[in-house]
N, C-alpha and C positions, 0 to 999 in steps of 0.2 A: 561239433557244428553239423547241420543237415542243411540243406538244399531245396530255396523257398519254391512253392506251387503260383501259377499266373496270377496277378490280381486282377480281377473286376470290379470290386468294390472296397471303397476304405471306409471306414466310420470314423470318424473326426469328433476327440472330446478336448474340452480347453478349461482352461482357469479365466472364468469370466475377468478378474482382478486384473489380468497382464492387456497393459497397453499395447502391446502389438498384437493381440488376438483375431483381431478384426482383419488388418493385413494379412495376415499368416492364413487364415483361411481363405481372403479372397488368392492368396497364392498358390493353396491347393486345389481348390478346384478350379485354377485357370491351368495349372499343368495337368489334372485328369483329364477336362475334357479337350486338350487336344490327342491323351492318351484314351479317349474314350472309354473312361472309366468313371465308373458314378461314385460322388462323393455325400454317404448318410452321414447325421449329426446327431449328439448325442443332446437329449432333450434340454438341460442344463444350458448347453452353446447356442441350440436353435432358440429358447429364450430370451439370450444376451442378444442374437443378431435378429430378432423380429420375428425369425422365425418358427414358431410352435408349434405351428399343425406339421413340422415336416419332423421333428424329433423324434426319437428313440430312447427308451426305457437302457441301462447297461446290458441286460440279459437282449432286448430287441436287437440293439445295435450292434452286439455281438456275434447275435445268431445270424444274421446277415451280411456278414461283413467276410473279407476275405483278408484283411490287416486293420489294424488300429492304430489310429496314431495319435497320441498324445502331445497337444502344444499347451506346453506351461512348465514346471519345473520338475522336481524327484514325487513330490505331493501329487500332482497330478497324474503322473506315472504309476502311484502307488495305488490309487482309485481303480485308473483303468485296468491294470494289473489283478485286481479286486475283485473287478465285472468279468475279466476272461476265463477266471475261474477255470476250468481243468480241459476247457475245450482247447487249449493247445494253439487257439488262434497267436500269429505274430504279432507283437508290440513295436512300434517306432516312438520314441522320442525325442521331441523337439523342444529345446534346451529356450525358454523365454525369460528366461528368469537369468538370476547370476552367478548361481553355486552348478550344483547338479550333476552328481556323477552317473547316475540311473539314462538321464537324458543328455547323453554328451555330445548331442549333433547341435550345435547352434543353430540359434534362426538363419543367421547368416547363409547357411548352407541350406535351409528350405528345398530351394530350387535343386539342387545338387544333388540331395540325397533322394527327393523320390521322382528324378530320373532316372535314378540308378537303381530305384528299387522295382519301377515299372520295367524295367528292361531287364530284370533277373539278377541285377550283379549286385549279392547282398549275402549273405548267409544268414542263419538262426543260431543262435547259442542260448542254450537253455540255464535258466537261474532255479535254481530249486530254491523253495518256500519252507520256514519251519511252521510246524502244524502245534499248536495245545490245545489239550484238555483241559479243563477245570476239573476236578471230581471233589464235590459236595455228599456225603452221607451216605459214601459208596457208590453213586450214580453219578455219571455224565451230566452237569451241571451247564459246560457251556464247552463251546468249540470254536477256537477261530485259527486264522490263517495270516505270516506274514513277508513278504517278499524281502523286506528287508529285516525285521525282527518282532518279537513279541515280548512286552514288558509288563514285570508286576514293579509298580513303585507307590512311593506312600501316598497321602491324600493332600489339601489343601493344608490341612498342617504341619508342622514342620517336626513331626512326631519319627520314629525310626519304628522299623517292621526286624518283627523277630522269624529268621529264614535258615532252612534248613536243605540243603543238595543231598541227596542221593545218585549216585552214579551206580550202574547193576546193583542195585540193590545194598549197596555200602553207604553208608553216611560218609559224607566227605568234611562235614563241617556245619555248623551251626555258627551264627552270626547277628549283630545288631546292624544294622543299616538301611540305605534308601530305598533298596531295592535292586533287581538282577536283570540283565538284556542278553535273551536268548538269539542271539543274530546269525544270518545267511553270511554265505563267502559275499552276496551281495550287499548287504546291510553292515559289512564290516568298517564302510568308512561314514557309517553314519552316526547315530545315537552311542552305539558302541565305541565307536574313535573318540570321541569327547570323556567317556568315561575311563578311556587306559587302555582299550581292548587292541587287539593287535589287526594292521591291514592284511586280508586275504585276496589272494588273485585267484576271480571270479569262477574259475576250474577245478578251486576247490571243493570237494565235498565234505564239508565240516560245519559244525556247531558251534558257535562260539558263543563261551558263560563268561559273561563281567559285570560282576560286584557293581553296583551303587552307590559309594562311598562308606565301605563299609569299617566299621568300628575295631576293625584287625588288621594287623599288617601281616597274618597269617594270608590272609583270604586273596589270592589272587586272581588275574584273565583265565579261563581255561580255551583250549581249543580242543572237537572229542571228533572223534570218526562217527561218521553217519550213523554206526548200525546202534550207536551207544543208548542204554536204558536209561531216561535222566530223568528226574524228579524231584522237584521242590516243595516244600509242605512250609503252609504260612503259619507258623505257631501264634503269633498274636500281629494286628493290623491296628492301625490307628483310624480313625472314620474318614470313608472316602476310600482307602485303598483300593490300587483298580492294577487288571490286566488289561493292557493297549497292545493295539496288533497295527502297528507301522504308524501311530501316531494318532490313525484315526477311528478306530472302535476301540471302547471300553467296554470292560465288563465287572463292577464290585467286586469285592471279594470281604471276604467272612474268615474268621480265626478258623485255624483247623483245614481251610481250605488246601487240596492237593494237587497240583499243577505235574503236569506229563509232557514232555515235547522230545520232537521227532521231524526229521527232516521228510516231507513227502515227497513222494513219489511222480508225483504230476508235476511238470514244470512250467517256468513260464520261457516260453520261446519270443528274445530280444532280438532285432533286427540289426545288426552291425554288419559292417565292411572288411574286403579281406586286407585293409591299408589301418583299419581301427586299431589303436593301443591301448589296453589299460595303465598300461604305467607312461604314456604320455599324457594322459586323461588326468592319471594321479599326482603328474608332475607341474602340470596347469594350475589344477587346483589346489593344492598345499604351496606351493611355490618352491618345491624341492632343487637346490641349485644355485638360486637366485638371491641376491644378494638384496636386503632388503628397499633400499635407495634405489635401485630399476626395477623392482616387479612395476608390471602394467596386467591393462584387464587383460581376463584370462579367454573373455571371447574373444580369440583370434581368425577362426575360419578353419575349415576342413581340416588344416596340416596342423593344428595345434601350434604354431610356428611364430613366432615375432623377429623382431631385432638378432635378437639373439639364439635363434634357432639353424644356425647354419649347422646340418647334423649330416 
């Protein structure tokens, strides 16, 4: 964790789609400007709210900005996360939705959290991103980036992709299936969690590989140390196969095609609390504990706490 620098400016991006968006930003810029802090928009929001001439491009509202904060759900997070790209800018997320591990601060706490963030009391904890290559006919083909993971899966048919792992340069296995999810210690309770893969707390530096349903019950999750050489080569694809980086860029892929990943080195710097838990976070949202006849919703307020939270 490192120790955030003053804010004077936040850029504000949203998920037009969330009914309280409107709220939520009239709520930030009524607690800036009594912190006299000016609050930019990201072109996308200033649209939703009238506002266009006062918008900003992701790279604009970046480069101007001294935090960003994201109100809408883990989607929206993954965008903004997208635009900050390696300038190390802080990210806040504000939870509008109803899942959301990425953005664990509820609306509820709005007001709460970025008082606390204007007055310094906040730390950064950095998420590293796994990075792929594509490599096409010896060349650098395509290149993307994903905070929570990068996936090769089949197309619109319900066809299986013939997939091959190399780890340092070892074949590990060959396989029929839907496809494999290269995820972060952050991305571990997402795409990955649905397919079998194992949770990792967020301090991990690791790689996590999980099959796609695949055609062996040889083929299981791996989890590899950062500095691991990994490689997958698409022996045959059915039409449409594509590599997605967090859900939302695709890239085709081609039989033959050779997939490279690597955890980078530039992080993204997340804005949490020295009172924040991951595993209160994790225990909200899976309902770990909880007997299924009392779970309630899991937006509870700052302390993650209900009924039954006397801790």
């Amino acid at each position: 964790m490192s120790h955030p620098d003053p804010i004077k400016r936040i850029g504000l991006c949203g998920n037009p789609r969330k009914d309280e968006l409107q709220a939520s930003v009239a709520t930030v810029r009524e607690v800036c400007a009594e912190q006299g802090v000016e609050v930019l928009l990201h072109h996308d929001l200033a649209a939703k709210l009238g506002e266009s001439d006062r918008g900003f491009t992701g790279d604009g509202l970046v480069q101007r900005s001294d935090l960003i904060v994201a109100l809408g759900g883990d989607g929206t997070m993954l965008r903004a996360a997208r635009a900050i790209g390696a300038t190390g800018r802080p990210l806040l997320g504000i939870n509008l939705g109803s899942l959301g591990y990425l953005t664990d601060i509820p609306v509820e706490d709005l007001t709460w959290a970025l008082h606390r963030v204007l007055a310094g009391e906040h730390v950064l904890e950095p998420r590293l991103r796994v990075h792929a290559c594509v490599w096409r006919d010896g060349e650098v083909f395509a290149e993307v980036q994903g905070l929570n993971d990068v996936v090769v899966n089949m197309g619109p048919l319900p066809r299986t992709l013939d997939l091959e792992l190399r780890l340092e340069g070892i074949t590990l296995g060959r396989w029929l299936g839907d496809g494999v999810i290269f995820a972060t210690a952050a991305g571990s309770t997402a795409y990955s969690l649905s397919a079998g893969g194992a949770i990792c707390a967020p301090e991990v530096r690791g790689l996590l590989v999980t099959p796609i349903c695949p055609h062996s019950l040889g083929v299981r999750p791996l989890i590899l140390g950062d500095e691991v050489d990994v490689e997958l080569v698409v022996h045959e694809v059915c039409e449409g196969a594509t590599l997605t980086s967090d859900g939302q860029v695709a890239t085709p892929l081609q039989d033959g095609d050779r997939l490279t990943c690597h955890l980078d080195t530039e992080p993204v710097n997340l804005v949490k609390f020295s009172d924040s838990s991951f595993y209160r976070v994790l225990r909200q949202k899976l309902h770990w504990g909880i007997a299924p006849r009392i779970r309630t919703n899991s937006r509870r307020g700052r302390n993650g706490l209900g009924k039954l939270g006397e801790e």
